[in-house]
C-alpha positions in Angstrom: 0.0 0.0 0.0 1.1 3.8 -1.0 1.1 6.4 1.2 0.5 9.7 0.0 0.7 13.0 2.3 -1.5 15.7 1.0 -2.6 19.4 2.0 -6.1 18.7 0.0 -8.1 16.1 -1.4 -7.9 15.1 -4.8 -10.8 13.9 -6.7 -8.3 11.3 -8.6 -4.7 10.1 -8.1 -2.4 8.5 -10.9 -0.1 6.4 -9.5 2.0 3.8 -11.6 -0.5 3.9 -14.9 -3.9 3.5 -13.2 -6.2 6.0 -12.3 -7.6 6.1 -8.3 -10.9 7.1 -7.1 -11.9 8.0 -3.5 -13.6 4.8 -1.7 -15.8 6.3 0.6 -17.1 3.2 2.4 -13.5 1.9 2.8 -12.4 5.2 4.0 -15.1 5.6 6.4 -14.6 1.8 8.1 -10.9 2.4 8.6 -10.8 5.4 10.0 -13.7 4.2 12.7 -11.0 1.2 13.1 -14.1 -1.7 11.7 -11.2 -2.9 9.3 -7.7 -3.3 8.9 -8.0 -5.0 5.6 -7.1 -3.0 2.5 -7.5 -4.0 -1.1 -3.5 -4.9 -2.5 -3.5 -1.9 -5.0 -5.3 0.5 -2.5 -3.6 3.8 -1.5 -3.8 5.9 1.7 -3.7 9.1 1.6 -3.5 11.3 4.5 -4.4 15.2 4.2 -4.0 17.9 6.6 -4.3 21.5 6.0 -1.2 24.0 5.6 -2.9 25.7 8.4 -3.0 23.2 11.3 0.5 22.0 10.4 2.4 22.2 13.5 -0.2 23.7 15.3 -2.3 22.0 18.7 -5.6 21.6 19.8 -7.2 22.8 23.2 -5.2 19.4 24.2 -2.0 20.5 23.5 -1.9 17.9 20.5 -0.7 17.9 17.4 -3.6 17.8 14.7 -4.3 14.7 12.5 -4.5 14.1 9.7 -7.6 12.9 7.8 -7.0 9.3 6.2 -8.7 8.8 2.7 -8.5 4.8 1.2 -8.2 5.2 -2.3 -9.4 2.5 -4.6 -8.5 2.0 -8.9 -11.4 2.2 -10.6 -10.8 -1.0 -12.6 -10.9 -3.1 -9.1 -14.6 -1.4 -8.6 -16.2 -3.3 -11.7 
């Protein structure tokens, strides 16, 4: 699996000749830690904005980032 750091979320990513969509349903389960298990040709990309780099919350933690599973749209047929 690929990880990509980004400061926005792309509606598609090529990586390696094949074009990737966002998988929504994916995205949502593994971020609410339902599933560890990731398609073999899925990519993770994790975005956090310019603005909250290096910068805390009210807890004195660093922000997170958001995790996205991205999907080729081949693999969803």
């Amino acid at each position: 699996m690929k990880i990509f750091k980004r400061a926005n979320l792309p509606e598609q990513i090529n990586y390696n000749g094949k074009i990737y969509e966002v998988n929504i349903e994916l995205s949502a389960l593994y971020s609410i830690g339902r599933t560890n298990k990731l398609p073999h040709d899925a990519i993770k990309v994790e975005v956090l904005s310019r603005k909250l780099k290096s910068k805390t919350d009210i807890y004195n933690r660093p922000y997170k980032p958001s995790i996205f599973i991205f999907t080729s749209i081949d693999s969803e047929k």
